[in-house]
MARGU-836301 format. One record per residue (C-alpha): x, y, z; residue number from 1. Coordinates in pm, whole numbers. Last residue first. Example, Ala and Ser with C-alpha at 12.3 -4.5 7.8 and 13.67 -1.06 7.14 Angstrom:
% MARGU-836301
<r <1367; -106; 714>; 2> <r <1230; -450; 780>; 1> 
***
This chain:
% MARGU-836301
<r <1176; -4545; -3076>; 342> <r <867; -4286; -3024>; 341> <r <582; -4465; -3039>; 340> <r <581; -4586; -2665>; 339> <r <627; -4245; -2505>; 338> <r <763; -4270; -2143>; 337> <r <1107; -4110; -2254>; 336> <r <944; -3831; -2449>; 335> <r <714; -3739; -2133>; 334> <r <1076; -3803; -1950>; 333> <r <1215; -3507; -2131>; 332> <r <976; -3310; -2143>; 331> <r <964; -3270; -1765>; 330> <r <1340; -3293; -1756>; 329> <r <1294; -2967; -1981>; 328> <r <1059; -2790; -1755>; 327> <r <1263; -2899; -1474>; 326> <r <1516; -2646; -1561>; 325> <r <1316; -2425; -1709>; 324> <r <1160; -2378; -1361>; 323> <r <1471; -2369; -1178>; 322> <r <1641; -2103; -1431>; 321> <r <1334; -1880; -1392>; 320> <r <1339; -1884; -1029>; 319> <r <1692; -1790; -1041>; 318> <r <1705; -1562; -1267>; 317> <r <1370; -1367; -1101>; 316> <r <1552; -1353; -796>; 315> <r <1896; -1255; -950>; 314> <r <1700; -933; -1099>; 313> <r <1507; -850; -848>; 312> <r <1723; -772; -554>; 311> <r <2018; -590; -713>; 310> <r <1767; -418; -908>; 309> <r <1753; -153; -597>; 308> <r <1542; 110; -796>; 307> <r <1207; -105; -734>; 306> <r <1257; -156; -369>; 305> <r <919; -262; -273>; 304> <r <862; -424; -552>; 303> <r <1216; -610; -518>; 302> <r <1126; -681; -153>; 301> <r <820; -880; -247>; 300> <r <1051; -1040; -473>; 299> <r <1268; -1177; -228>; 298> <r <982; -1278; -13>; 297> <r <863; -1485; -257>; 296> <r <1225; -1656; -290>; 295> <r <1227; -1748; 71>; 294> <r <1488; -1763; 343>; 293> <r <1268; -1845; 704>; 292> <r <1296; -1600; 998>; 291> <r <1042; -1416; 760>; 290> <r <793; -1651; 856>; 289> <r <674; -1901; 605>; 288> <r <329; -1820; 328>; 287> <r <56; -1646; 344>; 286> <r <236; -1273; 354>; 285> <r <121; -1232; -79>; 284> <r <465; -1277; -206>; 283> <r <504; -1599; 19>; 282> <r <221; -1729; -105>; 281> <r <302; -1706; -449>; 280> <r <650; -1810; -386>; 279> <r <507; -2119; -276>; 278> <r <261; -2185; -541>; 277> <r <514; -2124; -759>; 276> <r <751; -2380; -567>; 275> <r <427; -2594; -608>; 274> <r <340; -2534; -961>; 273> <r <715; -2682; -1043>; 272> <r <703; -2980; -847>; 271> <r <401; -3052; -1055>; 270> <r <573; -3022; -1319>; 269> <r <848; -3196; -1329>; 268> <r <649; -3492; -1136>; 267> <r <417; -3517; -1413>; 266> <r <606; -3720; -1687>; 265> <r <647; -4034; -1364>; 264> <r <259; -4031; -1268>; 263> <r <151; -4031; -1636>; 262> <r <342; -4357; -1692>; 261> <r <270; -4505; -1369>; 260> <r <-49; -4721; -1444>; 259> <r <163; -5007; -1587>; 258> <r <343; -5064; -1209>; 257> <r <14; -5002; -1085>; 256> <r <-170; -5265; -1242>; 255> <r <48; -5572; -1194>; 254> <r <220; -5595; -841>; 253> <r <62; -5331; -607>; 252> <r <-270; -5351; -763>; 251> <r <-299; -5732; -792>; 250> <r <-175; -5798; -477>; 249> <r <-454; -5548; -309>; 248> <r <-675; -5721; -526>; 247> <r <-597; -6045; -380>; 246> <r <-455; -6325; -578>; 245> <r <-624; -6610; -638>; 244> <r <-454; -6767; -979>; 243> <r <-793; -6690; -1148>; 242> <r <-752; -6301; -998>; 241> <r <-402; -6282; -1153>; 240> <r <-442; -6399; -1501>; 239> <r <-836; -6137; -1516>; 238> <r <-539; -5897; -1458>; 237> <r <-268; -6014; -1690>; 236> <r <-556; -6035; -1957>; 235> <r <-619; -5661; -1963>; 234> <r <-980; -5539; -1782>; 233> <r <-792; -5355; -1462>; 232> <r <-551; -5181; -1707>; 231> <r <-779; -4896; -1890>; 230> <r <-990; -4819; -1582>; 229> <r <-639; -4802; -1405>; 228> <r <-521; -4560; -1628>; 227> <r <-819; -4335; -1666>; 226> <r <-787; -4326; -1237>; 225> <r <-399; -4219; -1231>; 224> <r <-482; -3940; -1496>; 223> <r <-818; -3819; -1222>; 222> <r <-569; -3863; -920>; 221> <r <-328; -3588; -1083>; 220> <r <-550; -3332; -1061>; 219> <r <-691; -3395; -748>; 218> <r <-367; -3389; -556>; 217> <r <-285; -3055; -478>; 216> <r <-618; -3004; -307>; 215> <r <-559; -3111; 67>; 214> <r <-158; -3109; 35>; 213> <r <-176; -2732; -21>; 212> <r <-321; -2765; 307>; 211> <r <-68; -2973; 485>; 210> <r <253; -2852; 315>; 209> <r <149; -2457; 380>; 208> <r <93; -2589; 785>; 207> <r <436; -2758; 767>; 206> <r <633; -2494; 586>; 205> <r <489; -2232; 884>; 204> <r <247; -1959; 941>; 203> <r <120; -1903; 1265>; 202> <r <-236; -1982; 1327>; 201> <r <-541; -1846; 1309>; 200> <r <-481; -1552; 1072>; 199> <r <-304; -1827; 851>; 198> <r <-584; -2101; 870>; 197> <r <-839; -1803; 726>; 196> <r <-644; -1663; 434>; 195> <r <-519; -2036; 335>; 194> <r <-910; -2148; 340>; 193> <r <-943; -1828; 154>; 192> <r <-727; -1922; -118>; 191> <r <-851; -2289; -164>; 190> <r <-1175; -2208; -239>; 189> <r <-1361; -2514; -209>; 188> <r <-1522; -2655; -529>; 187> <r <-1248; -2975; -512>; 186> <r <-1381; -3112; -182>; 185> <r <-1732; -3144; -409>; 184> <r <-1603; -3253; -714>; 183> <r <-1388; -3509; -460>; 182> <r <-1685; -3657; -338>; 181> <r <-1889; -3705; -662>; 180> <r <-1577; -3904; -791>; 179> <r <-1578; -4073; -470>; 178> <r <-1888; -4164; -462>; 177> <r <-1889; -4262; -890>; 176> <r <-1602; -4482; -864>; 175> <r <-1717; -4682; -540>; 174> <r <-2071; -4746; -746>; 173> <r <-1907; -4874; -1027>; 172> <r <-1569; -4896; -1050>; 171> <r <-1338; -5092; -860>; 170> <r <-953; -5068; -1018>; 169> <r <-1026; -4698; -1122>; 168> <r <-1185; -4515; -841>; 167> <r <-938; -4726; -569>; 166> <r <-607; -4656; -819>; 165> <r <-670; -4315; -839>; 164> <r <-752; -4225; -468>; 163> <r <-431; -4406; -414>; 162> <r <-241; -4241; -690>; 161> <r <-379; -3952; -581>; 160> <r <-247; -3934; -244>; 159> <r <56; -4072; -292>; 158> <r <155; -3820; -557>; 157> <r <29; -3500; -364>; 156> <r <298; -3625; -68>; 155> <r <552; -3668; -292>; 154> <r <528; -3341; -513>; 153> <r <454; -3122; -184>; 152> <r <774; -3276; -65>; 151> <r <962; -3191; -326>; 150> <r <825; -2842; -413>; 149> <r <963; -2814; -26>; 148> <r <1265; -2923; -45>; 147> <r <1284; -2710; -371>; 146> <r <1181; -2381; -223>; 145> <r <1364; -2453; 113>; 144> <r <1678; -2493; -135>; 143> <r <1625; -2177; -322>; 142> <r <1571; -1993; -71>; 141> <r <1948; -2057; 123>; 140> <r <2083; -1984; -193>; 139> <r <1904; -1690; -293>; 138> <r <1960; -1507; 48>; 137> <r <2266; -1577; 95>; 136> <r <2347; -1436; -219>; 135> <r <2160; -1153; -131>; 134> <r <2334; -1095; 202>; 133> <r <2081; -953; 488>; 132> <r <2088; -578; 527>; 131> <r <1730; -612; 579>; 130> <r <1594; -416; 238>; 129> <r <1786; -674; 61>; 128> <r <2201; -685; 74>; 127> <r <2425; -666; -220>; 126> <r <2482; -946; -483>; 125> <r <2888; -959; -382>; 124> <r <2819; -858; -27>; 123> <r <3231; -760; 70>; 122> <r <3345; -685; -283>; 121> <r <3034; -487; -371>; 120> <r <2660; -493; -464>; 119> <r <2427; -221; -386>; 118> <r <2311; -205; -33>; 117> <r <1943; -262; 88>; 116> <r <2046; -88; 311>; 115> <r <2218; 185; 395>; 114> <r <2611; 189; 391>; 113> <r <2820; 141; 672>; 112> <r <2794; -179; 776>; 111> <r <2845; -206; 1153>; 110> <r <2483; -362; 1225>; 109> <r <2575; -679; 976>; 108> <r <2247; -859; 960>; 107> <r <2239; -1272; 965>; 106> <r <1937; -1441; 839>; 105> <r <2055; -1591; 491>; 104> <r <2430; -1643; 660>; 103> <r <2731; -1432; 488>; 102> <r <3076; -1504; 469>; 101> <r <3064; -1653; 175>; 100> <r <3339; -1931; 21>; 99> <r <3341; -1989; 394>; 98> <r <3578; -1853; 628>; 97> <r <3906; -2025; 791>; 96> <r <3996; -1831; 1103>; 95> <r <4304; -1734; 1277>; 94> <r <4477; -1705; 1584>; 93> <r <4858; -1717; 1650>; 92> <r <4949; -1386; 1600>; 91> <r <4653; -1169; 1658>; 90> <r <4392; -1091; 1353>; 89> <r <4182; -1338; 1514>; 88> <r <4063; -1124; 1824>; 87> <r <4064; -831; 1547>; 86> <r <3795; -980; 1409>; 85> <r <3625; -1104; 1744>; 84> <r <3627; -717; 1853>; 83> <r <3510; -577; 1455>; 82> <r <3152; -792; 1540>; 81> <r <3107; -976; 1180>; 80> <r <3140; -1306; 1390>; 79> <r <2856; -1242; 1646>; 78> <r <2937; -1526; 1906>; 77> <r <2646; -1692; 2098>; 76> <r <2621; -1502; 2405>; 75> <r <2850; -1582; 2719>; 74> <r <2894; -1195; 2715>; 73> <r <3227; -1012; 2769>; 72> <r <3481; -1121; 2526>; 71> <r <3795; -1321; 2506>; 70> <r <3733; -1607; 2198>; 69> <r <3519; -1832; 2453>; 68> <r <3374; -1562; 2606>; 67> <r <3156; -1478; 2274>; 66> <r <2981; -1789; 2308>; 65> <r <3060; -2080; 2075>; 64> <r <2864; -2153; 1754>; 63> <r <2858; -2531; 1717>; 62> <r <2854; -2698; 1332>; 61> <r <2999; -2343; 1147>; 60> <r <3150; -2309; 1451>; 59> <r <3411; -2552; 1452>; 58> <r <3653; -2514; 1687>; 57> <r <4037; -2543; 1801>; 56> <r <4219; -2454; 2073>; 55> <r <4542; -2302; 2059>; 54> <r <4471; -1909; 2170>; 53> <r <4224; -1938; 1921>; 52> <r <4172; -2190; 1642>; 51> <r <3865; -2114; 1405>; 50> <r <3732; -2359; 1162>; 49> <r <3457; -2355; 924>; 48> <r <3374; -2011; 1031>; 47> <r <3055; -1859; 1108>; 46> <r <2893; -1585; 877>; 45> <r <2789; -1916; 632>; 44> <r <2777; -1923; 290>; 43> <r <2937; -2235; 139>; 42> <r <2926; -2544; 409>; 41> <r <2621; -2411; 499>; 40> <r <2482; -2453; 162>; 39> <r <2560; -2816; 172>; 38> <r <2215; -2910; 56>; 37> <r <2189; -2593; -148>; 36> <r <2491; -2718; -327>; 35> <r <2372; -3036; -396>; 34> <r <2052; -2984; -480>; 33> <r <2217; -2751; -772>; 32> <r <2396; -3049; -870>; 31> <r <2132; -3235; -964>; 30> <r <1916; -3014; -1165>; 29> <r <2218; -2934; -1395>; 28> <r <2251; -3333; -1418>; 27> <r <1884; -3317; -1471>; 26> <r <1906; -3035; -1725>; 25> <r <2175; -3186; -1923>; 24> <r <1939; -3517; -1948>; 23> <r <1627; -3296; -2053>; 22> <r <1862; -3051; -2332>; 21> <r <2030; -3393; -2452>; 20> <r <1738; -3610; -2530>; 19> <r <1907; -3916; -2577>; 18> <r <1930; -3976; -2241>; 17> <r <1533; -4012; -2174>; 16> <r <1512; -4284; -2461>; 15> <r <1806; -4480; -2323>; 14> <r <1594; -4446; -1977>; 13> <r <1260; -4533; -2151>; 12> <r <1413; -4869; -2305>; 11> <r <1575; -4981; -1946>; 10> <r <1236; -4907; -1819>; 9> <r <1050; -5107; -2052>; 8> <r <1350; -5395; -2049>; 7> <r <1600; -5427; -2293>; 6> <r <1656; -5740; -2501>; 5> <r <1965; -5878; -2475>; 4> <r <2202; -5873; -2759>; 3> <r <2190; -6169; -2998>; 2> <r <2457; -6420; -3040>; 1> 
***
C-alpha cells in the first residue's frame, strides 16, 4: 500500500520542523509566553499564601488590608513593611513567597542602599533608578511587549489582508482608488501624528495600538494584493463563479486560503518591528505610562544611568534574545512556505 499523500500544510509543517534552529526557537518562543503569562505566579511582593492567626489567604489573587494581619490602617497591605514581616515570623504564621519577591511597580522605602542598587541576594538583577526590582522589571516588560507586538501583528494583518484581497480580487478602477488612496494615507508622518495625539491625550497601550494600527498595515496589504491579482484568473476561480458562487464565497473559500503564503512568513517579523516600535516609543516618552513595565523605559534608564550596567545589560539581552528568537521562526516558516524546496 502506498502512504498517504500529505496535504500543503501538512508538507510545510514537516518542512518547518526540519529546520532545527526555527522549530527550537518556537518551542523557546513558547515557553517564554508562558512564563510572562503566569508572571505573577513568579515575581510577585505578595504571597501565594499566607495563614495568620489560622486563617488562610491568598494575596497574590486579593491583597488584604493591613488590619487583617494586626496593623493600623485598613490599607492594602505593604508586604516588604518590617511590621507584617515580623507579624509572620510568630509561631504559627507564615508565608509562602514567590520564586521573586518583587512586583514590576512595587518600591521597597526601607532598603538601605541608593538606588538604582547593584545586584544582590535580596534584588538578584538590582533595582532601576526607582528602586523597582530589575527582574521584575524585565519580566513583567517583556510580556506587555509581546502582548502587544501580538496584537499590533493581528490587528495590522486583518487590515491588509482585506484591503489586499478587495485591490486584488477586483481590479480596475477599485484597484487603482484605493491604491491612490492609501499612497496618500501612507505620506503622513506618522511620528508627529504620535507627537500630537500624545500631548492631547494620555498615553496608553490602547491609543499606541490604534495609531500604529493606522499605518502598520500598508506594507503588508501591497504582498496580499500581488497575490490575489495572481489567483483571481486561475481555473479554480473562473470553476467557482460558473458554479454561482459569490465573490465573497469565492474569496473566503478559494483565493485567500492560496493568497496566505506571504501573510504566514511575515508575522515573525512584523511582530518584531512592532515591539521595536514600542520600545522606540517608549524610549522617546510616546509611548505607556510609567505605571506600566516597559522595556523602552528600561533603557531610557540605562542612559541615564550609564555606570549602573545592571540596567542595560539584561535589557538589551533580552530584547535581543526575543528578536532573534522570532527572527529564526521567521525564517523558518519562509523555508516552510517555499514550494521548491522539498
Amino acid at each position: 500500500m502506498t502512504a498517504p499523500s500529505l496535504s500543503p500544510n501538512q508538507r510545510a509543517w514537516a518542512r518547518f520542523k526540519r529546520n532545527r534552529i526555527g522549530y527550537g526557537s518556537l518551542w523557546i518562543m513558547a515557553a517564554l509566553l508562558i512564563l510572562s503569562a503566569v508572571a505573577e505566579l513568579v515575581s510577585n511582593d505578595r504571597p501565594l499564601i499566607a495563614r495568620y492567626e489560622g486563617r488562610w489567604s491568598f494575596p497574590v489573587f486579593s491583597n488584604p488590608p493591613e488590619t487583617a494581619y494586626g496593623g493600623d490602617f485598613a490599607t492594602p497591605t505593604d508586604w516588604k513593611d518590617p511590621f507584617i514581616t515580623a507579624q509572620f515570623q510568630k509561631p504559627g504564621n507564615w508565608r509562602l513567597l514567590t520564586i521573586n519577591p518583587h512586583s514590576a511597580t512595587s518600591t521597597d522605602y526601607f532598603q538601605k542602599e541608593a538606588n538604582p542598587a547593584k545586584p544582590s541576594a535580596k534584588n538578584w538583577f538590582g533595582t532601576d533608578g526607582l528602586g523597582q526590582d530589575m527582574l521584575a522589571r524585565l519580566l513583567y516588560g517583556f510580556r506587555v511587549s509581546i502582548l502587544f507586538g501580538l496584537a499590533l501583528t493581528f490587528v495590522g494583518t486583518v487590515i491588509a489582508v482585506a484591503a489586499g484581497a478587495i485591490q486584488g480580487y477586483f481590479g480596475g478602477r477599485i484597484d487603482l482608488t484605493l491604491q491612490r488612496l492609501i499612497e496618500i494615507w501612507g505620506s503622513i508622518p506618522e511620528l508627529y501624528l504620535l507627537i500630537i495625539f500624545a500631548s492631547i491625550f494620555e498615553p496608553s497601550l490602547g491609543l499606541l495600538l490604534v495609531l500604529l494600527s493606522l499605518f502598520g498595515w500598508i506594507g503588508l496589504s501591497d504582498y496580499v494584493r500581488a497575490e490575489f491579482l495572481r489567483n483571481r484568473g486561475l481555473e479554480f476561480v473562473k470553476a467557482g463563479r460558473a458554479l454561482g458562487l459569490s465573490n465573497l464565497q469565492i474569496i473566503w473559500r478559494h483565493v485567500l486560503p492560496n493568497s496566505l503564503t506571504p501573510v504566514i512568513t511575515f508575522l515573525p517579523f512584523r511582530m518584531s518591528g512592532a515591539i521595536l516600535s514600542l520600545v522606540a516609543l517608549d524610549f522617546l516618552g510616546l509611548g505607556v505610562p510609567p505605571s506600566v513595565p516597559s522595556l523602552g523605559d528600561l533603557v531610557k534608564q540605562g542612559k541615564a544611568n550609564l555606570d549602573s550596567w545592571w540596567i542595560i545589560f539584561p535589557t538589551f539581552a533580552v530584547l535581543v534574545i526575543t528578536l532573534l528568537l522570532l527572527t529564526f521562526i521567521g525564517d523558518a516558516l519562509r523555508d516552510a512556505f517555499d514550494t521548491r524546496k522539498s
